[in-house]
N, C-alpha and C positions, 0 to 999 in steps of 0.2 A: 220784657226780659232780654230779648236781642238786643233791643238800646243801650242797656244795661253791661250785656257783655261786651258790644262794641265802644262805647267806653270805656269799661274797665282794658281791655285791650290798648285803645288808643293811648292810656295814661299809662300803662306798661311799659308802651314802647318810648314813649319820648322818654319817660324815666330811663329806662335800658342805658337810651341813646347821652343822654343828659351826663349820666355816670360815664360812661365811654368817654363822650368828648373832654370829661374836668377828672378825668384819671390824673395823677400826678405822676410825669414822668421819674422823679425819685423811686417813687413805691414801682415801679416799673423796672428801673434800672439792679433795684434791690430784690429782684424775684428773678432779675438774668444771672445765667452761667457767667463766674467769673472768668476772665481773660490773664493769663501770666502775662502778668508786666505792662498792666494800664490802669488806671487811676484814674475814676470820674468824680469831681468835686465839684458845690456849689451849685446843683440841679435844681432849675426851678421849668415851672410851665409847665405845657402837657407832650406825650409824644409826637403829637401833631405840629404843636408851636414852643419853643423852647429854648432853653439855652442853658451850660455848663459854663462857670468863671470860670473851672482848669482842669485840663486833659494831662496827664501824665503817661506819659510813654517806655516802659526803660528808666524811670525815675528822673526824665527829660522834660521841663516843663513846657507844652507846645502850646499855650493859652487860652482864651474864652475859644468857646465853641457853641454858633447859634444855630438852629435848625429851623426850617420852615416846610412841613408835607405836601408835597404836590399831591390832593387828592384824587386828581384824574387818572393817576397811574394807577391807583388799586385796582379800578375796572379790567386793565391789560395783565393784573396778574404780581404787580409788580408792587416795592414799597420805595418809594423817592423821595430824597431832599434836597431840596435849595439847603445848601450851608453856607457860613463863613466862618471863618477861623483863623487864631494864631497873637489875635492881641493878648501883648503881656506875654508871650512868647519869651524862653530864655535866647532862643537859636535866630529871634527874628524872622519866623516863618509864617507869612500870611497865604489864606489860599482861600477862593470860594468857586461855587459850582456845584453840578448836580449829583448826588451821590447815592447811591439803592443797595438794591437785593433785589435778585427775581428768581424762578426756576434754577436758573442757568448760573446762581452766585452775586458775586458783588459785580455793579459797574461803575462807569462814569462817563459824565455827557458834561464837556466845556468846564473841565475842573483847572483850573488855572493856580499855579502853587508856584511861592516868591520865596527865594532866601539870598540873603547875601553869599557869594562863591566862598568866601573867607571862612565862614561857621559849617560848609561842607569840607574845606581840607581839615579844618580845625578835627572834626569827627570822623574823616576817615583816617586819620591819624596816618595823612602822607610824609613818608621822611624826608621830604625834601627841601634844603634850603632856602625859602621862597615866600614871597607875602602874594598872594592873590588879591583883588580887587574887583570889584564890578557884581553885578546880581543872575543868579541863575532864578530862570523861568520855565517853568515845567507845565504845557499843555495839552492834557487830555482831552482831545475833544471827541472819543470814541473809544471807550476800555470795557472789556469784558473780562472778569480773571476766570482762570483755569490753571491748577498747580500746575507748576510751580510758577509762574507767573502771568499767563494769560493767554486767552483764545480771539481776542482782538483787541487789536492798537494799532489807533492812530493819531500820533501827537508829535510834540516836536520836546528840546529842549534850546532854552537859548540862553547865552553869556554873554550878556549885555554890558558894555561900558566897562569892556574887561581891559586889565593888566597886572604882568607878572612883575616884578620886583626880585633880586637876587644880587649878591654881593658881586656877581660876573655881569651886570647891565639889566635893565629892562627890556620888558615886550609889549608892546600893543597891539593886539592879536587883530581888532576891531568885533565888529558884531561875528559870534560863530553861534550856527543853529545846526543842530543835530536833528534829524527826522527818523522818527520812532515808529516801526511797526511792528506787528507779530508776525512769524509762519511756522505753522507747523509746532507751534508752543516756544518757539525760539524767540529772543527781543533784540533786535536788528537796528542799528543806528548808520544813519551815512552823512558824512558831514562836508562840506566844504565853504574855507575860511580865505578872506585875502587883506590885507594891507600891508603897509610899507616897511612893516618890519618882517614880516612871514607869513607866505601862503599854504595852504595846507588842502591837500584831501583824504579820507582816509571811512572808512568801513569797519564797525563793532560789530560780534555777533556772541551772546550769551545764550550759552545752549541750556537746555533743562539739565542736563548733571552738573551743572556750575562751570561747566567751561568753558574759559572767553576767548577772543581774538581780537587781535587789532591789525589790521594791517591799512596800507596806505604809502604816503609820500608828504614832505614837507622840504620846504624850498626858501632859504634865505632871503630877505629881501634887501633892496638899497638900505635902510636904515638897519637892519637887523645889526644889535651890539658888537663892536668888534673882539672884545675878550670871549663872550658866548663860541663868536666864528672862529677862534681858534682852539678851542673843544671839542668844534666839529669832526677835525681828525682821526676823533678814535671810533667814528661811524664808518670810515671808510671813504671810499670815493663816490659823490653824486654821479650821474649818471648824465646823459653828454645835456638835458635838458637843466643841469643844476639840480636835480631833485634827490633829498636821501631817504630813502626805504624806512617804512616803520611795520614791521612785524613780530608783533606778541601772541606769547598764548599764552595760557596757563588756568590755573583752578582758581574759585572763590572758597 
C-alpha cells in the first residue's frame, strides 16, 4: 500500500512538474494584466525559454524579443532573464543582458542597449537644425528601479563615432561617455568630452519632480567651425580660460 502511494505521488509530481515546465508562455501572457500601450506578438516557447517576433511599444515596433531563465535566481527570491532584443526593430534598437523582478521591483545586471543617435533626436523631436550621426550606447551594469526612476544605478552612456552636421559647419565631438548614477532617487550624469573641434565638461541632474539641470563649460577648439565661432557672441564672453558656461534648468 505505501508502494502504491509512493508511486502514485512520484508520478504526481513529475506530472505537476512536466506541465509547469511545457506551460505555453502565450497562455501565460494571455492570463497577465494588460499594459497600456505594449503589444506582444508571435509567442512562442515556455516562460522559461522563449521568444516574441514583435514587441510594440507606443505603437513603436522595438523587434524580436528572446528570453532565456536563469534558474538559479528563483532560490534568492528573484525571477531573471538573459534577453536579447530589437531585431526587425523600426528605431534600430538592439540590446541584450540580464533582466528580473525581485522583492524590491524591476532590475538590471549588464544590460547593454544600442540605437543609432539619429532615431533618438528623430523621437525626441529636437528643433534643431542638425543631422546627428554616430551610435548611442546605453550600459546598465547595476540598476535597481524605484519610482520614479530608481534606487540604484550604475552605468554609463556613450556616443560613439559621433558628428553633428548643420548648415553653420560640422563637429566632431570624438568619443563622449556620460557616467550614470543614482542618489537619493535623483539620476546624475557627469560627462567629459575633448577633441579638436570642442571640449567640453559639464554635470546633469534629474530630480524626482521632473526637474533637470545642466550646467558645465564647453570650449572651442583649433578646428572648431568658423561660421559656428561667430554665434558664439551671443553667449557672452568665455572666461580668461576660453571656456563658455552652460547652465539650464527646467521641467520635463
Amino acid at each position: 500500500m505505501k508502494y502504491k502511494l509512493g508511486l502514485g505521488v512520484s508520478f504526481g509530481t513529475v506530472l505537476v512538474a512536466s506541465l509547469v515546465a511545457h506551460i505555453p508562455a502565450s497562455w501565460v501572457w494571455q492570463q497577465a494584466p494588460s499594459v497600456r500601450g505594449l503589444a506582444i506578438s508571435g509567442i512562442s516557447g515556455t516562460p522559461w525559454q522563449g521568444m516574441a517576433s514583435q514587441v510594440q511599444w507606443q505603437g513603436r515596433n522595438l523587434g524580436r524579443l528572446q528570453w532565456d531563465m536563469r534558474v538559479s535566481a528563483l532560490f534568492t527570491g528573484k525571477a531573471a532573464f538573459n534577453v536579447r532584443f530589437g531585431q526587425g526593430s523600426e528605431m534600430n534598437l538592439n540590446g541584450r543582458g540580464l533582466v528580473g523582478y525581485s522583492a524590491a521591483g524591476p532590475f538590471a545586471e549588464n544590460l547593454l542597449v544600442s540605437m543609432p543617435a539619429q532615431q533618438v533626436v528623430k523621437y525626441a523631436n529636437v528643433p534643431v537644425p542638425a543631422t546627428v550621426a554616430g551610435n548611442l550606447e546605453l550600459t546598465l551594469r547595476d540598476y535597481q528601479y524605484q519610482a520614479p526612476y530608481c534606487s540604484v544605478l550604475n552605468g554609463s552612456l556613450a556616443w560613439t563615432a559621433g558628428s553633428i552636421s548643420s548648415p553653420l559647419g560640422g563637429l566632431t565631438p570624438g568619443p563622449v561617455i556620460a557616467d550614470l548614477k543614482c542618489e537619493q532617487g535623483k539620476v546624475l550624469a557627469a560627462v567629459n568630452q575633448s577633441s579638436a573641434d570642442v571640449s567640453s565638461e559639464w554635470q546633469a541632474e534629474l530630480a524626482t519632480n521632473q526637474r533637470y539641470s545642466l550646467n558645465g563649460w564647453f570650449k572651442p577648439g583649433a578646428e572648431f567651425p568658423s561660421q559656428l565661432g561667430q554665434q558664439l557672441k551671443w553667449l557672452g564672453n568665455p572666461d580668461p580660460k576660453g571656456r563658455y558656461k552652460i547652465d539650464y534648468s527646467g521641467r520635463l
